[in-house]
CHARMM-style PDB file with segment names, atoms N, HN, CA, C and O in Angstrom:
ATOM      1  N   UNK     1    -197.778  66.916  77.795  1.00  0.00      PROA
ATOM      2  CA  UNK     1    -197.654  68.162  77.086  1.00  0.00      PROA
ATOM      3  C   UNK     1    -198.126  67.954  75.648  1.00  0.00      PROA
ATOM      4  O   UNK     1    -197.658  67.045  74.963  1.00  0.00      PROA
ATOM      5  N   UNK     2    -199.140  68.876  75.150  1.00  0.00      PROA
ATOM      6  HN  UNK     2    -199.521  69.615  75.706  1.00  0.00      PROA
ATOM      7  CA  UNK     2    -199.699  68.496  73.791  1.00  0.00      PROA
ATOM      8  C   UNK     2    -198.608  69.184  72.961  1.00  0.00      PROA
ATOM      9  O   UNK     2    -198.173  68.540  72.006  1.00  0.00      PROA
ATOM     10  N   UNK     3    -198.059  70.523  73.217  1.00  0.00      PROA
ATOM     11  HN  UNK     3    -198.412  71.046  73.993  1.00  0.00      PROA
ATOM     12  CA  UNK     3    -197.550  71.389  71.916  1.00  0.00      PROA
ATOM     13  C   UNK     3    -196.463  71.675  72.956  1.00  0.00      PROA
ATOM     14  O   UNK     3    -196.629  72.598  73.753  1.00  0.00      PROA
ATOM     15  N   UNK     4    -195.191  70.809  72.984  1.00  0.00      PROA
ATOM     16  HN  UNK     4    -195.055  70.059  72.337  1.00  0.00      PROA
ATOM     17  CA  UNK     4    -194.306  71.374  73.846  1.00  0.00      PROA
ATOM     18  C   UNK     4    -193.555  72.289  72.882  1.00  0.00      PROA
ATOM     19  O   UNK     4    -193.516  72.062  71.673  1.00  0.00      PROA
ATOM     20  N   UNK     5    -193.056  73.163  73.368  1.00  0.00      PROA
ATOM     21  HN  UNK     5    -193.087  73.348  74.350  1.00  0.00      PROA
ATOM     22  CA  UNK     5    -191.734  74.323  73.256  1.00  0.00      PROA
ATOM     23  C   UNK     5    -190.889  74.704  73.970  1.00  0.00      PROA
ATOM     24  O   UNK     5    -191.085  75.050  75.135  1.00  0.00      PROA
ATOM     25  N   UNK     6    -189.652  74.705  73.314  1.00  0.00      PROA
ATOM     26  HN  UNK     6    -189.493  74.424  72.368  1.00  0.00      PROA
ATOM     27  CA  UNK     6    -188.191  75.094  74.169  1.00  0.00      PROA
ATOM     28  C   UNK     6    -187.964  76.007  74.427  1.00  0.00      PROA
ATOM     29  O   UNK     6    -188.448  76.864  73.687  1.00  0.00      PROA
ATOM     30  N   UNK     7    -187.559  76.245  74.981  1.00  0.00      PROA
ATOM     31  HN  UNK     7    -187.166  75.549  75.582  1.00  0.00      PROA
ATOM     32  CA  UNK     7    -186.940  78.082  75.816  1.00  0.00      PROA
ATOM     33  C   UNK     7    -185.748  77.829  76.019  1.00  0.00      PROA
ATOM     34  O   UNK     7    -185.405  77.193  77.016  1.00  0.00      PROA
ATOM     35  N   UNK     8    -184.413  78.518  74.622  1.00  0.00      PROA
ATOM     36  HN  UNK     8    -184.692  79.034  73.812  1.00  0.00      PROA
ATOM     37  CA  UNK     8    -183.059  78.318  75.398  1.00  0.00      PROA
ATOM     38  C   UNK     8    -182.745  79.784  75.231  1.00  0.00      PROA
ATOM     39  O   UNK     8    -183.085  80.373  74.205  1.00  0.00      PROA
ATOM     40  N   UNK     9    -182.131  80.364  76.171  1.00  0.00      PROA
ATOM     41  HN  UNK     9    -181.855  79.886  77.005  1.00  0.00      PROA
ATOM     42  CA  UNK     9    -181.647  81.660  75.906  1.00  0.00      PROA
ATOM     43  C   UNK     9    -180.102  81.459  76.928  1.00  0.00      PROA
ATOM     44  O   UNK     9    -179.932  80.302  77.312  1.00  0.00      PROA
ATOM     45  N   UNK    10    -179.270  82.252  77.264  1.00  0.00      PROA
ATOM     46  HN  UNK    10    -179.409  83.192  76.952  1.00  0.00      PROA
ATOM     47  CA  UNK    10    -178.193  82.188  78.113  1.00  0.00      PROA
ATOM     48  C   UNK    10    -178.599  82.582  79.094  1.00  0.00      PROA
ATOM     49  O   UNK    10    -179.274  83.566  79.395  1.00  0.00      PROA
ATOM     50  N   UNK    11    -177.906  81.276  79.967  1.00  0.00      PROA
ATOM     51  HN  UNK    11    -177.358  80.476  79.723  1.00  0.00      PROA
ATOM     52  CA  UNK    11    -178.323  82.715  81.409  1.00  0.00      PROA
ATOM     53  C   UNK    11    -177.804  84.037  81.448  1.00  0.00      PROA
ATOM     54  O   UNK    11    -176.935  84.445  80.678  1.00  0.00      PROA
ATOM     55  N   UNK    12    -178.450  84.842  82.535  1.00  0.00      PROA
ATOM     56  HN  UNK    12    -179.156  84.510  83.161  1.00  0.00      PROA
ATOM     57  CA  UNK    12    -177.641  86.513  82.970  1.00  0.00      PROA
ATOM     58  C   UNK    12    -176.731  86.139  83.533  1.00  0.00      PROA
ATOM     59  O   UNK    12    -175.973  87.092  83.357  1.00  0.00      PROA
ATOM     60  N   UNK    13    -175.912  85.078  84.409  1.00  0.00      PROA
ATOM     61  HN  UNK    13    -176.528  84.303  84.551  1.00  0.00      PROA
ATOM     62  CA  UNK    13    -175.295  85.182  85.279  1.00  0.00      PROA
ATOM     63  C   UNK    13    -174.184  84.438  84.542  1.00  0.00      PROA
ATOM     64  O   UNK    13    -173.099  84.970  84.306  1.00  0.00      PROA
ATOM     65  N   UNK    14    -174.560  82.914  84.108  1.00  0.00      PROA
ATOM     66  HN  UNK    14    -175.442  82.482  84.299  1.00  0.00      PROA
ATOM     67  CA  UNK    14    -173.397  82.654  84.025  1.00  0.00      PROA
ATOM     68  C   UNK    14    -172.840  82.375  82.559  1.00  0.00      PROA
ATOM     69  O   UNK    14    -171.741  81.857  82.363  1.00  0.00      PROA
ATOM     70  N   UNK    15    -173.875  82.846  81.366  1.00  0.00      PROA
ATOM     71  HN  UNK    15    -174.767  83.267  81.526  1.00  0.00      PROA
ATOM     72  CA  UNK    15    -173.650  82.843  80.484  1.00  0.00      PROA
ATOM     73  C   UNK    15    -173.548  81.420  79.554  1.00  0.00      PROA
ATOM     74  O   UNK    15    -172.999  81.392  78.452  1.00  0.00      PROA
ATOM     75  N   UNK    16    -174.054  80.480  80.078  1.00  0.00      PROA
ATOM     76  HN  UNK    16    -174.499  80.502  80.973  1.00  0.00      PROA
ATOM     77  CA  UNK    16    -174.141  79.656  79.169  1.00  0.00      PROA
ATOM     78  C   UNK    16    -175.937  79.164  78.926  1.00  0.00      PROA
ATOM     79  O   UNK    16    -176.864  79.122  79.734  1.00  0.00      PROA
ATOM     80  N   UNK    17    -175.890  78.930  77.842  1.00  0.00      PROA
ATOM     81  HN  UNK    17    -175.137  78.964  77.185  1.00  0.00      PROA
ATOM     82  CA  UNK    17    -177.482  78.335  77.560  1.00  0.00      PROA
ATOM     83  C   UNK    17    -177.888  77.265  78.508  1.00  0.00      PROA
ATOM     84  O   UNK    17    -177.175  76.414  79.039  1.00  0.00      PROA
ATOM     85  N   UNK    18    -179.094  77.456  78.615  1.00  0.00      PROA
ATOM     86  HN  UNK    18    -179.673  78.148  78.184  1.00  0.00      PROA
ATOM     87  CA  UNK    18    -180.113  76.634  79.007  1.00  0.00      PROA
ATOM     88  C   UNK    18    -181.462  76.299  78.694  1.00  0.00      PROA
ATOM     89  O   UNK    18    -181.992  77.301  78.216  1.00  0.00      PROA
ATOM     90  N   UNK    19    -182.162  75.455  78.742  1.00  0.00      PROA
ATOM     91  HN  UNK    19    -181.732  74.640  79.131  1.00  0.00      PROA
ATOM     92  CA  UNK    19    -183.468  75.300  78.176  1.00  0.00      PROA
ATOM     93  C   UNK    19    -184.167  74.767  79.204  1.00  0.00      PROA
ATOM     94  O   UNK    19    -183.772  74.111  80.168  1.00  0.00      PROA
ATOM     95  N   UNK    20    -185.500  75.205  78.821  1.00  0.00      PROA
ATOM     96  HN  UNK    20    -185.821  75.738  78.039  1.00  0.00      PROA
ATOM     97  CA  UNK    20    -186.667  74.746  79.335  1.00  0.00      PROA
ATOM     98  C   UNK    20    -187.913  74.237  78.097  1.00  0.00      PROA
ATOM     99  O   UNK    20    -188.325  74.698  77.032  1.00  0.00      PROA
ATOM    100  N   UNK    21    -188.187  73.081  78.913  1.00  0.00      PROA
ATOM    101  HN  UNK    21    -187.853  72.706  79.778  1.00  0.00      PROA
ATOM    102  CA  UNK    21    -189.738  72.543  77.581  1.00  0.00      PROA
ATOM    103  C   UNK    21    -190.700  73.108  78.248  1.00  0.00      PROA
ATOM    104  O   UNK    21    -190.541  73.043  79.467  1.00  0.00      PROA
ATOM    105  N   UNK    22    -191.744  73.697  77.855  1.00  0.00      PROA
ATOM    106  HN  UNK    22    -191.873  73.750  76.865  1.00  0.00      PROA
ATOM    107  CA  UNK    22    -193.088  73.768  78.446  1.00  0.00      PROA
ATOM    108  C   UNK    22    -194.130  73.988  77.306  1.00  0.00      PROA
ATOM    109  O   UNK    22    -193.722  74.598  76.318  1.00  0.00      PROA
ATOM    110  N   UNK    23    -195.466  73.554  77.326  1.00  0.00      PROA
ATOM    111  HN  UNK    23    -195.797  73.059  78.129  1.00  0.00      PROA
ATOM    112  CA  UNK    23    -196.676  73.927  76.771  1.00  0.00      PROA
ATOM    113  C   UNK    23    -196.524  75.014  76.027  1.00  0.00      PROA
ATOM    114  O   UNK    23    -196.466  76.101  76.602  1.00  0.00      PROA
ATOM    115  N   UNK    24    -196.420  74.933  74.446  1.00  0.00      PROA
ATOM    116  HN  UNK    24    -196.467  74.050  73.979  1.00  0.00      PROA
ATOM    117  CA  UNK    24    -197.701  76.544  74.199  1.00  0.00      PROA
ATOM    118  C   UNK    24    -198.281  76.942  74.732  1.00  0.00      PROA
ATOM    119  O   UNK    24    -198.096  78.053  75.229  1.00  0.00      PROA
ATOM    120  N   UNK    25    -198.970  76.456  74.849  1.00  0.00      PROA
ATOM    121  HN  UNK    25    -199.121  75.554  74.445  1.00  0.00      PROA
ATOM    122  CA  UNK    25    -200.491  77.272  75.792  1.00  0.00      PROA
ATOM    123  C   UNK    25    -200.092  77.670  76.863  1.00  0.00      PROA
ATOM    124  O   UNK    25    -200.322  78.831  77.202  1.00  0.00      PROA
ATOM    125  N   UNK    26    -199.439  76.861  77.610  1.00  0.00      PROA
ATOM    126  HN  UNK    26    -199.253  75.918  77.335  1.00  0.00      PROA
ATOM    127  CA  UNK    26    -199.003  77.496  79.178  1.00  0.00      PROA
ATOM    128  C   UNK    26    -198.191  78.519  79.169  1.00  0.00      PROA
ATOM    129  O   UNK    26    -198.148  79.282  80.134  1.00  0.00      PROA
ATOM    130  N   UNK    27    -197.305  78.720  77.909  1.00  0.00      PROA
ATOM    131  HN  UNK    27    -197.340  78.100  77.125  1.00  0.00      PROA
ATOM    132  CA  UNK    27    -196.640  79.948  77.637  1.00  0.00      PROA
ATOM    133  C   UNK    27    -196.986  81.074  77.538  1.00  0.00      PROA
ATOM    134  O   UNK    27    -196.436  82.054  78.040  1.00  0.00      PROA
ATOM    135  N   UNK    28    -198.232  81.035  76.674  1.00  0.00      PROA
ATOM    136  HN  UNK    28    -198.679  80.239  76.266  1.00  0.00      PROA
ATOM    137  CA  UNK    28    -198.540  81.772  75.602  1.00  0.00      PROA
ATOM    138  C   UNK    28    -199.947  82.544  77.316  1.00  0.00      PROA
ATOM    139  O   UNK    28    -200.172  83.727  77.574  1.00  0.00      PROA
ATOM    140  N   UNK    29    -200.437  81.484  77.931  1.00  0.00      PROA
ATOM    141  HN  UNK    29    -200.255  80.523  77.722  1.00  0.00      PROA
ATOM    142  CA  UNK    29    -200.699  82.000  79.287  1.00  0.00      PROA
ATOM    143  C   UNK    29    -200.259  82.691  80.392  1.00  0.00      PROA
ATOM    144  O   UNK    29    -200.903  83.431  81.135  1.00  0.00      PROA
ATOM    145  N   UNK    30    -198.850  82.309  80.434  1.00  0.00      PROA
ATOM    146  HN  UNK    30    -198.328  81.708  79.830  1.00  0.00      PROA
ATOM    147  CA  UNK    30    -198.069  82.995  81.317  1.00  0.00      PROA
ATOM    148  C   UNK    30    -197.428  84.259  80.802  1.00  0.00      PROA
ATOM    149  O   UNK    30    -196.904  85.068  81.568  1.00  0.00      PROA
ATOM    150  N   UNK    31    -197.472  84.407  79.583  1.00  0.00      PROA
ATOM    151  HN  UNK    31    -197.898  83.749  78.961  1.00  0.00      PROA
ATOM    152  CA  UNK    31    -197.135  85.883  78.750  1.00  0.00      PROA
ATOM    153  C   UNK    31    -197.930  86.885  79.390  1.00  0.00      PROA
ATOM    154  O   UNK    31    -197.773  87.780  80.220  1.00  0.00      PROA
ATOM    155  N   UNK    32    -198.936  86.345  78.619  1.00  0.00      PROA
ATOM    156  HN  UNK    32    -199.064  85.618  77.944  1.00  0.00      PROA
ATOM    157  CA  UNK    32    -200.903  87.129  78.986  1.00  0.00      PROA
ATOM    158  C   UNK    32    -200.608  87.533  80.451  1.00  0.00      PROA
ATOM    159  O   UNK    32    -200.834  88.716  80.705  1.00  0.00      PROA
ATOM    160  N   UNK    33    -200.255  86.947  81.219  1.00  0.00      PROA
ATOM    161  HN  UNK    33    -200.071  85.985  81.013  1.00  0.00      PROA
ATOM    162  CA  UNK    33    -200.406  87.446  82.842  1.00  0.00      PROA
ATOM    163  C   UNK    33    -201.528  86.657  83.311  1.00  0.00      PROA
ATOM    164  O   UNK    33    -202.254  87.204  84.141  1.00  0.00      PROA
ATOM    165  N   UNK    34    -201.874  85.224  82.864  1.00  0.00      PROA
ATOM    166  HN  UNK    34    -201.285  84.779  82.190  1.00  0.00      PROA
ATOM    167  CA  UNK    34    -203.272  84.728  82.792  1.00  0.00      PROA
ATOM    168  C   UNK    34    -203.140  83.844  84.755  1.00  0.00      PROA
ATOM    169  O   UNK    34    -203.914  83.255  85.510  1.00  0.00      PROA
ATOM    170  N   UNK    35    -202.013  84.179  84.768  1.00  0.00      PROA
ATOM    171  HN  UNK    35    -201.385  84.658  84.154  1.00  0.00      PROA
ATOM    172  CA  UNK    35    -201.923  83.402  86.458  1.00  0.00      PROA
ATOM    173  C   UNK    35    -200.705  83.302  87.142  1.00  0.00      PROA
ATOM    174  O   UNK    35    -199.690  83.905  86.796  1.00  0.00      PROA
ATOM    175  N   UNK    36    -200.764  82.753  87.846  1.00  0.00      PROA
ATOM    176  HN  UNK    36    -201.589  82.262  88.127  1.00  0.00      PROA
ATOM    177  CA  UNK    36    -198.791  82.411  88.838  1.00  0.00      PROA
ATOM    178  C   UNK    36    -198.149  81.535  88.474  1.00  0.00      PROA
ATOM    179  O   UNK    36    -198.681  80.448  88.703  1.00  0.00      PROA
ATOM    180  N   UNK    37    -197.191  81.483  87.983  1.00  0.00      PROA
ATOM    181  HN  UNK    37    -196.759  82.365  87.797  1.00  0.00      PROA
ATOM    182  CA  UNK    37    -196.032  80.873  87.663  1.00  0.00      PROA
ATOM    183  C   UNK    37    -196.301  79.344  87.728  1.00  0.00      PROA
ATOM    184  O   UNK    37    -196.492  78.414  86.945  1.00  0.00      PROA
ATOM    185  N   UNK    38    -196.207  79.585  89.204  1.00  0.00      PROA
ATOM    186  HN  UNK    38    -196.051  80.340  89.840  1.00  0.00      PROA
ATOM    187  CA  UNK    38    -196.849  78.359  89.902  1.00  0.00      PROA
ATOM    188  C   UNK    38    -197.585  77.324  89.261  1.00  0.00      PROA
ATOM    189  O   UNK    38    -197.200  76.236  88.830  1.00  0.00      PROA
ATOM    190  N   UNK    39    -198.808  77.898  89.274  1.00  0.00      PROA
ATOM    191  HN  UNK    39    -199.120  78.781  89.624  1.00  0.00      PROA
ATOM    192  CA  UNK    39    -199.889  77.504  88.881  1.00  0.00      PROA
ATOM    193  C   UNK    39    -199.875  77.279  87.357  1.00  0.00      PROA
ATOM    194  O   UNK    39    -200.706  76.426  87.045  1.00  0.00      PROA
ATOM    195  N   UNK    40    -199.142  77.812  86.241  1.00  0.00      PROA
ATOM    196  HN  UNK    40    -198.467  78.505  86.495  1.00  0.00      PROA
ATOM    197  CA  UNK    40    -199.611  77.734  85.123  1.00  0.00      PROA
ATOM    198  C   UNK    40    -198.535  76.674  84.465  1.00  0.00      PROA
ATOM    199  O   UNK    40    -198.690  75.894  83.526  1.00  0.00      PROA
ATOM    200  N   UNK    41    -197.313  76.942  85.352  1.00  0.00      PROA
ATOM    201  HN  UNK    41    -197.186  77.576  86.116  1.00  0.00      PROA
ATOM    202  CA  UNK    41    -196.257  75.543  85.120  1.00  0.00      PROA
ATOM    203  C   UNK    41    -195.988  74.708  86.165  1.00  0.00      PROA
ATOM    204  O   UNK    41    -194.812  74.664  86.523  1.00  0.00      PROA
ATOM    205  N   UNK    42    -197.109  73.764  86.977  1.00  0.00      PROA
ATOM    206  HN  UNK    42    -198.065  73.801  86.685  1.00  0.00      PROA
ATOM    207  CA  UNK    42    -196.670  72.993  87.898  1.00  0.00      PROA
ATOM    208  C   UNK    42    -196.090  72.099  87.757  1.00  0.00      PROA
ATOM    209  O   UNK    42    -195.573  71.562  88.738  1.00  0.00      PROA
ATOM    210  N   UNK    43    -195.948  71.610  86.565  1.00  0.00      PROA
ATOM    211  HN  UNK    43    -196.368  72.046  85.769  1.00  0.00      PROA
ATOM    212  CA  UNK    43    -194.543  70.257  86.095  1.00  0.00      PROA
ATOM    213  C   UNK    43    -193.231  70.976  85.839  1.00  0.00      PROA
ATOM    214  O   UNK    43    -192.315  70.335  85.324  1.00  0.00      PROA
ATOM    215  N   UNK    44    -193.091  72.042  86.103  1.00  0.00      PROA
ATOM    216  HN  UNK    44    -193.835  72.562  86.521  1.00  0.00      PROA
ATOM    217  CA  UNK    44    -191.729  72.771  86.455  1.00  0.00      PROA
ATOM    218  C   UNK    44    -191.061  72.557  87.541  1.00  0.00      PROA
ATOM    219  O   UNK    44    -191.756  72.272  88.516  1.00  0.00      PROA
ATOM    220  N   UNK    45    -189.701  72.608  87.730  1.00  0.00      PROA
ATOM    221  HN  UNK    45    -189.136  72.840  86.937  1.00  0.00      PROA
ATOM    222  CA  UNK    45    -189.050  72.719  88.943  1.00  0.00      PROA
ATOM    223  C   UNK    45    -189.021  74.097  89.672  1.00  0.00      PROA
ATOM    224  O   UNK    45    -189.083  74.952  88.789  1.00  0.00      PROA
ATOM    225  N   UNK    46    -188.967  74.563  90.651  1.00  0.00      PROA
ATOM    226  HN  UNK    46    -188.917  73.868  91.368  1.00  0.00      PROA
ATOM    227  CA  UNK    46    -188.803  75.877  90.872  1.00  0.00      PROA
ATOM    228  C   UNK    46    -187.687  76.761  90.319  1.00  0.00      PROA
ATOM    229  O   UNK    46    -187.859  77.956  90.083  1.00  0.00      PROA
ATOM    230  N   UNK    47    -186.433  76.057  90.108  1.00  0.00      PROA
ATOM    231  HN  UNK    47    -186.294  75.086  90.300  1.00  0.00      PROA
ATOM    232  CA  UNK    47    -185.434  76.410  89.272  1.00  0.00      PROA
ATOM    233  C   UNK    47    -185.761  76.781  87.669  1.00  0.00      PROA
ATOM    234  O   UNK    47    -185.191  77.668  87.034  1.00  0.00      PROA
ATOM    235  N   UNK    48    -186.578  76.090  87.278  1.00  0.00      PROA
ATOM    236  HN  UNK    48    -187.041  75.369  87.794  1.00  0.00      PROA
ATOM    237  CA  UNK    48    -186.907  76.541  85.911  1.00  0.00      PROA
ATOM    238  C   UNK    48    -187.764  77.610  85.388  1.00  0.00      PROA
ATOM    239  O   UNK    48    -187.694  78.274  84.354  1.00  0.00      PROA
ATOM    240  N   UNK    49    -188.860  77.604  86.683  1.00  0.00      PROA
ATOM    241  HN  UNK    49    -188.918  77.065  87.523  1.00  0.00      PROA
ATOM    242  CA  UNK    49    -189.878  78.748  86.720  1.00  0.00      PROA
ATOM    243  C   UNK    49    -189.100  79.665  87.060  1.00  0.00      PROA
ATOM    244  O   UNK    49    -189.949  80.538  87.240  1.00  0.00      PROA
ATOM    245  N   UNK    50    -187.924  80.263  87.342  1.00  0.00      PROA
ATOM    246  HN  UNK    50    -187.234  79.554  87.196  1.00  0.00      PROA
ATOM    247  CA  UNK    50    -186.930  80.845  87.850  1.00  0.00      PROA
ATOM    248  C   UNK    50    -186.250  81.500  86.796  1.00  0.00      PROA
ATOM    249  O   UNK    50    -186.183  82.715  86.608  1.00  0.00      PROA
ATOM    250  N   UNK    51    -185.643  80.387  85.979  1.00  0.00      PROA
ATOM    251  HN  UNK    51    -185.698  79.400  86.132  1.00  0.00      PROA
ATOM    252  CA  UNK    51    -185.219  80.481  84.633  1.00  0.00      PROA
ATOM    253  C   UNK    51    -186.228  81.534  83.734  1.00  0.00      PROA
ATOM    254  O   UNK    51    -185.872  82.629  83.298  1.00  0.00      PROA
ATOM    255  N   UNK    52    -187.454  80.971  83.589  1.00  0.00      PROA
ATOM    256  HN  UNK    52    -187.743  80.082  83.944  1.00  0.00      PROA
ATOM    257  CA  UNK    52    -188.427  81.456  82.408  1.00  0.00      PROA
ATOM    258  C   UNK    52    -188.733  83.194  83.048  1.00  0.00      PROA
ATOM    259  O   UNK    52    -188.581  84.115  82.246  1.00  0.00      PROA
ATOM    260  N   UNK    53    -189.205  83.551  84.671  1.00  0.00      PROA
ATOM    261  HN  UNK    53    -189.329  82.803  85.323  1.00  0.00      PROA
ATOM    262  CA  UNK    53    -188.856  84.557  85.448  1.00  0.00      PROA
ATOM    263  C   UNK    53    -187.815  85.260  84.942  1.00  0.00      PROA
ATOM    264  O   UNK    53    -187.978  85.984  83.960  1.00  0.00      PROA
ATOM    265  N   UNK    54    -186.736  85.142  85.495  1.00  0.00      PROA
ATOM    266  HN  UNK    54    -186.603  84.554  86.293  1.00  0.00      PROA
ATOM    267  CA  UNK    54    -185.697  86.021  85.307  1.00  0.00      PROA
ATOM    268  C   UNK    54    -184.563  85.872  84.389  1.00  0.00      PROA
ATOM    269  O   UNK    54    -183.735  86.779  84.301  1.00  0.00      PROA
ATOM    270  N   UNK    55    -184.460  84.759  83.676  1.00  0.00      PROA
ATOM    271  HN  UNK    55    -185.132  84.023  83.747  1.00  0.00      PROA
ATOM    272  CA  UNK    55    -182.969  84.145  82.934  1.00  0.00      PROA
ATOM    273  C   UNK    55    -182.403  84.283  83.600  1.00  0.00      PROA
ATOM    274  O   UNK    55    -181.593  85.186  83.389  1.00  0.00      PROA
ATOM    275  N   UNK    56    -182.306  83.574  84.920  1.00  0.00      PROA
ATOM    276  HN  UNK    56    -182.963  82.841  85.091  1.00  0.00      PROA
ATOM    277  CA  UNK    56    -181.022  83.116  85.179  1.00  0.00      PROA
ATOM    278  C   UNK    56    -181.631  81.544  86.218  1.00  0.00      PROA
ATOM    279  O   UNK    56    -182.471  81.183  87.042  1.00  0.00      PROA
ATOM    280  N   UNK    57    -180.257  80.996  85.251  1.00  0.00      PROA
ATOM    281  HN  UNK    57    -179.575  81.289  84.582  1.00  0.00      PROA
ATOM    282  CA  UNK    57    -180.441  79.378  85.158  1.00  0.00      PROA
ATOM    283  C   UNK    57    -179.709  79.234  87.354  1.00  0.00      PROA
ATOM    284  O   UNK    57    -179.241  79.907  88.272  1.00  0.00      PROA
ATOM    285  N   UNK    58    -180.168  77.786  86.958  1.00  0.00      PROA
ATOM    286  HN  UNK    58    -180.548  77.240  86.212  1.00  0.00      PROA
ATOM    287  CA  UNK    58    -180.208  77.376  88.357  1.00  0.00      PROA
ATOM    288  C   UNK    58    -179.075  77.229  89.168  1.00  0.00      PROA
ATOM    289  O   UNK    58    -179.165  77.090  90.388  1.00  0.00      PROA
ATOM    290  N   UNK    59    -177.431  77.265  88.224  1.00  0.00      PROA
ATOM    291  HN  UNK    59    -177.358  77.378  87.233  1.00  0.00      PROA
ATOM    292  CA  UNK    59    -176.172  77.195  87.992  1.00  0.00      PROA
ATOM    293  C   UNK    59    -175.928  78.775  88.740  1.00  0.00      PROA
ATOM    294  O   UNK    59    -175.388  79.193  89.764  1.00  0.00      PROA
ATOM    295  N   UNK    60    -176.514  79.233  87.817  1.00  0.00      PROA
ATOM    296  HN  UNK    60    -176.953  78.894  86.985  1.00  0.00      PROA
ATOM    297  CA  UNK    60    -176.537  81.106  88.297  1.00  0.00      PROA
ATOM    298  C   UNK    60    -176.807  81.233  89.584  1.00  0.00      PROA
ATOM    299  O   UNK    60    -176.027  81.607  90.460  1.00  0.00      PROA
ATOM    300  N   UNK    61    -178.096  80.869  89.715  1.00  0.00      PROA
ATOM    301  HN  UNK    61    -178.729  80.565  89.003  1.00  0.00      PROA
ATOM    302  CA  UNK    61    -178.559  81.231  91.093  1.00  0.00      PROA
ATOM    303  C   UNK    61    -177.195  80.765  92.497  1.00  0.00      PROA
ATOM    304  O   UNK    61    -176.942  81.389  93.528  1.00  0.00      PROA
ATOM    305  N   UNK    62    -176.639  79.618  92.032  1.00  0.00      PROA
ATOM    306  HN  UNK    62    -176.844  79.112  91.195  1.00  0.00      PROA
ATOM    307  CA  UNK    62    -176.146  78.791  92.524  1.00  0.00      PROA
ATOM    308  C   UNK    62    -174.847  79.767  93.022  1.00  0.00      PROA
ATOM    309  O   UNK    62    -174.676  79.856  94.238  1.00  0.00      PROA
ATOM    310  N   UNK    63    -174.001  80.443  92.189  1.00  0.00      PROA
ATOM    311  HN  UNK    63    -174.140  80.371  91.201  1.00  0.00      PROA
ATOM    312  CA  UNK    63    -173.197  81.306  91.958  1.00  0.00      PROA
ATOM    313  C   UNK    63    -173.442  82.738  92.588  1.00  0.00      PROA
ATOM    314  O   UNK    63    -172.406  83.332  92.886  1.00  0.00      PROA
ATOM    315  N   UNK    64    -174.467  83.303  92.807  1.00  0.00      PROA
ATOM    316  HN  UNK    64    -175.309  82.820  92.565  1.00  0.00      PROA
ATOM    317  CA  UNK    64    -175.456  84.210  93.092  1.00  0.00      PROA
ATOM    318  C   UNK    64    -174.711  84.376  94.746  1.00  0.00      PROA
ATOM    319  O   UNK    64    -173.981  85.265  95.184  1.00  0.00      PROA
ATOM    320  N   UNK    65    -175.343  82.901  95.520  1.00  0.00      PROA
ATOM    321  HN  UNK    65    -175.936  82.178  95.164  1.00  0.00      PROA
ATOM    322  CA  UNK    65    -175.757  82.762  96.632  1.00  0.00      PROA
ATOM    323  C   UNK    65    -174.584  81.947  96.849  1.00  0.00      PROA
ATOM    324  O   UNK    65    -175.126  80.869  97.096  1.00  0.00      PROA
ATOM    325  N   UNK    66    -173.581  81.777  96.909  1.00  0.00      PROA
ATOM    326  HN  UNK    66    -173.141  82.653  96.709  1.00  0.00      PROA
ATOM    327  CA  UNK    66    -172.778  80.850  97.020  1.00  0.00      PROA
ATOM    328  C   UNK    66    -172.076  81.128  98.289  1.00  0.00      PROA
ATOM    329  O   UNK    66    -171.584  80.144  98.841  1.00  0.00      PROA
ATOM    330  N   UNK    67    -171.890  82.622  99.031  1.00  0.00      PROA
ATOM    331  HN  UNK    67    -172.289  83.421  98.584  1.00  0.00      PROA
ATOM    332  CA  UNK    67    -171.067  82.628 100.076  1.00  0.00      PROA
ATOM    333  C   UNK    67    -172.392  82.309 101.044  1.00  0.00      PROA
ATOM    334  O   UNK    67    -172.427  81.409 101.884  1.00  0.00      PROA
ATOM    335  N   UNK    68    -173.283  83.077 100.796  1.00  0.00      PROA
ATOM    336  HN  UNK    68    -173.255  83.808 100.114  1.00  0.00      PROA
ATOM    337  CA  UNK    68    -174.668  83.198 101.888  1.00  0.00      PROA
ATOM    338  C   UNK    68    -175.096  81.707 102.710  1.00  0.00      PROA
ATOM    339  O   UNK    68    -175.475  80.574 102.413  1.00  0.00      PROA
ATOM    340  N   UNK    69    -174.710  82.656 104.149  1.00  0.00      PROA
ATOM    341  HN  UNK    69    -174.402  83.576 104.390  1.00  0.00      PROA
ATOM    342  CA  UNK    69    -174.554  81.382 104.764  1.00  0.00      PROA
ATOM    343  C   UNK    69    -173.394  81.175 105.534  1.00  0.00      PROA
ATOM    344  O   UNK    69    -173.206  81.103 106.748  1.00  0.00      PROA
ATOM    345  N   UNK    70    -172.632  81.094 104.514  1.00  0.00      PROA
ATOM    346  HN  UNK    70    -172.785  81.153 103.528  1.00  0.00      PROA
ATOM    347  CA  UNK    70    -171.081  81.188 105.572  1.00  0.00      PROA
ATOM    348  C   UNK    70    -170.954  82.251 106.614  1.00  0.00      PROA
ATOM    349  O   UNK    70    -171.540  83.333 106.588  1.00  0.00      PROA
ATOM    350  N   UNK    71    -170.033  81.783 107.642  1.00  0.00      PROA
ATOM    351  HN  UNK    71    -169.557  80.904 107.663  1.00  0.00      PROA
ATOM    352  CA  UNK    71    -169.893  83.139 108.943  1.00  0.00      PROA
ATOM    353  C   UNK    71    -168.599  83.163 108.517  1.00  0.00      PROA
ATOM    354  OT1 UNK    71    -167.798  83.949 109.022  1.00  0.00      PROA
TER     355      UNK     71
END
C-alpha cells in the first residue's frame, strides 16, 4: 500500500468502532464507482469490504445472523 488510510466509523449494528486500512487511490476509486468492491480492494477480507459497503462491522453481521440456521 503506497498511501494507506483508515476508515473508523461505528458500526450500525453494534455500535462500536472499527477500522479498516486501505489505499487512497483505491478509495478515492471505489467512491468514483470506478469498479467492484472486489476488484478494487482484493487485499480485503470480505468482512471489511462489507464494513466500507454498509458500516456494519463483521461482529454486526455476526449478531445480524446469529439465529439463522437454527430449527
Amino acid at each position: 500500500m503506497q498511501n494507506p488510510v483508515n476508515i473508523t466509523e461505528n458500526c450500525r449494528v453494534t455500535g462500536e468502532a472499527y477500522s479498516v486500512t486501505v489505499d487512497s487511490g483505491d478509495l478515492e476509486r471505489y467512491k468514483n464507482g470506478d469498479g467492484l468492491i472486489q476488484n478494487i480492494f482484493p487485499y480485503l477480507n470480505a468482512g471489511d469490504r462489507e464494513f466500507i459497503k454498509t458500516g456494519i462491522s463483521p461482529k454486526g453481521w455476526e449478531i445480524m445472523f446469529a439465529d439463522e440456521g437454527e430449527d
